[in-house]
C-alpha positions as CSV (number, residue, x, y, z in Angstrom):
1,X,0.0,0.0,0.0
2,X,1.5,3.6,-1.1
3,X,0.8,6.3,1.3
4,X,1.6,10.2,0.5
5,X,2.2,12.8,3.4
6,X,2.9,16.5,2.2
7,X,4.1,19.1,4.6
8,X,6.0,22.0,5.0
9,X,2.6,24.3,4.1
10,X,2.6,27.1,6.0
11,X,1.7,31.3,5.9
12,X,4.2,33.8,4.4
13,X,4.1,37.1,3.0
14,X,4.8,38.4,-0.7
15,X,8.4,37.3,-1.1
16,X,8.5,34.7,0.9
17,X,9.8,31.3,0.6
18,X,8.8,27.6,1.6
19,X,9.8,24.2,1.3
20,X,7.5,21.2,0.9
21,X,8.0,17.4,1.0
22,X,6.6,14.4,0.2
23,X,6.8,11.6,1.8
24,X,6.4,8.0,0.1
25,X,6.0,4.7,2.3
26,X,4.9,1.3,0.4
27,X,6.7,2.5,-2.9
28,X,10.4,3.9,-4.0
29,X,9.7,7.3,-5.5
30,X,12.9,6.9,-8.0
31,X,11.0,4.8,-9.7
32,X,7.7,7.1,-10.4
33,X,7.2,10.0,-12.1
34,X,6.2,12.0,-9.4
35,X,4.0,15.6,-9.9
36,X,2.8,18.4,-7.2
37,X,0.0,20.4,-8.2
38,X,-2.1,23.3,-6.6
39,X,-5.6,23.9,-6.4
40,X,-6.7,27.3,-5.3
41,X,-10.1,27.7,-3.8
42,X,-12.7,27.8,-6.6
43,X,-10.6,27.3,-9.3
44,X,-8.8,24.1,-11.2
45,X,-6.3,22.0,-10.1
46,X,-3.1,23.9,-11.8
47,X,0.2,21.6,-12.4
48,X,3.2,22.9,-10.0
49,X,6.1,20.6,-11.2
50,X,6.6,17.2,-12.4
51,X,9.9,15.5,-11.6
52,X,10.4,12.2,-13.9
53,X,12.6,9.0,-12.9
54,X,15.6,10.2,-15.3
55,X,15.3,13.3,-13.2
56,X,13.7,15.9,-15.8
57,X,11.8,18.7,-14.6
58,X,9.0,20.7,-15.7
59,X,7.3,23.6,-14.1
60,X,3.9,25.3,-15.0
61,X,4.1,28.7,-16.4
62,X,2.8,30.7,-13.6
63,X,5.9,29.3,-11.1
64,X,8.7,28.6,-14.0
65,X,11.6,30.3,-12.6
66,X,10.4,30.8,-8.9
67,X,10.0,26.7,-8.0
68,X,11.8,24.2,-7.9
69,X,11.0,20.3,-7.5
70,X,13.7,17.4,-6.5
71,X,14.5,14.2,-4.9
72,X,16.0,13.2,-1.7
73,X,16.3,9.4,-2.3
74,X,17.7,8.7,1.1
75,X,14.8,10.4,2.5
76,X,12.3,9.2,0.1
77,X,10.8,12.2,-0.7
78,X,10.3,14.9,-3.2
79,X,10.7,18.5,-2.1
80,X,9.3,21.5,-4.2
81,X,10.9,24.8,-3.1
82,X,8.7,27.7,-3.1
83,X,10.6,30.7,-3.3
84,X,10.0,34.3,-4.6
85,X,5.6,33.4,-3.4
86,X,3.1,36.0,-4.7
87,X,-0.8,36.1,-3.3
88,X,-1.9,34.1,-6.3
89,X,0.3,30.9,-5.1
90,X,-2.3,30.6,-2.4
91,X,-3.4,27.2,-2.9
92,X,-3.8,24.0,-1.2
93,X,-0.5,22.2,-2.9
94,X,-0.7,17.8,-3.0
95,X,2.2,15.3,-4.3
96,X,0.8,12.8,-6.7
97,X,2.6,9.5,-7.9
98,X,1.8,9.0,-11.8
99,X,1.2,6.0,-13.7
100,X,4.0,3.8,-14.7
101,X,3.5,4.6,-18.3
102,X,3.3,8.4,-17.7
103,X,1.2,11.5,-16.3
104,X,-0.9,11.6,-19.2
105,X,-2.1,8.1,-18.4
106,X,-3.0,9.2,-15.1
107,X,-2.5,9.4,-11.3
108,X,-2.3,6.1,-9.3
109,X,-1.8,7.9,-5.8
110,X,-2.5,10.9,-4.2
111,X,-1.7,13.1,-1.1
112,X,-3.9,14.8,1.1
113,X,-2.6,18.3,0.5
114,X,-1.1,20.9,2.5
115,X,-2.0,24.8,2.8
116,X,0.2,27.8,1.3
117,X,-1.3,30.8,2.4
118,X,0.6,33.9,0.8
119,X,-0.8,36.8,2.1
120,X,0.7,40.5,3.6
């Protein structure tokens, strides 16, 4: 059984940096693609930062440049750093495992979330 635990959410100001992890039990996350997305209240699920097993990133437009997602494969986790946050990163931010064969075929495992509040 694969389990997902985010944390690290927290309340900053404009400016302000954080770091969240996720943290795998049941399953290796070097072997996953692995993706953290954030859904603001009211709107869509946007995607954050993917991470794949050969270690290439992605970020979505709105956090290119300001984010950054990564392994610790001693620690079993993956860690987005949150740096440079604006008001409109406000947004309840999961981890999500992907399927074997890729993202686009879908998530197999989900976290519960934690809150980024970005506010002055």
């Amino acid at each position: 059984h694969v389990q997902l635990v985010e944390s690290g959410g927290g309340s900053v100001q404009p400016g302000g940096s954080l770091r969240l992890s996720c943290a795998a039990s049941g399953r290796r996350l070097t072997r996953s693609t692995m993706v953290w997305y954030g859904r603001a209240s009211g709107k869509e699920r946007e995607l954050a930062a993917v991470i794949t097993t050969a270690g290439n990133v992605n970020y979505g437009i709105s956090v290119k440049g300001r984010f950054t997602i990564s392994r610790n494969n001693a620690a079993n986790t993956v860690n987005l750093q949150m740096n440079s946050l604006k008001v409109e990163d406000t947004a309840v931010y999961s981890c999500a495992l992907c399927s074997p064969f890729g993202c686009k075929y879908g998530v197999n495992y989900w976290g519960k979330g934690t809150l980024v509040t970005v506010s002055v």
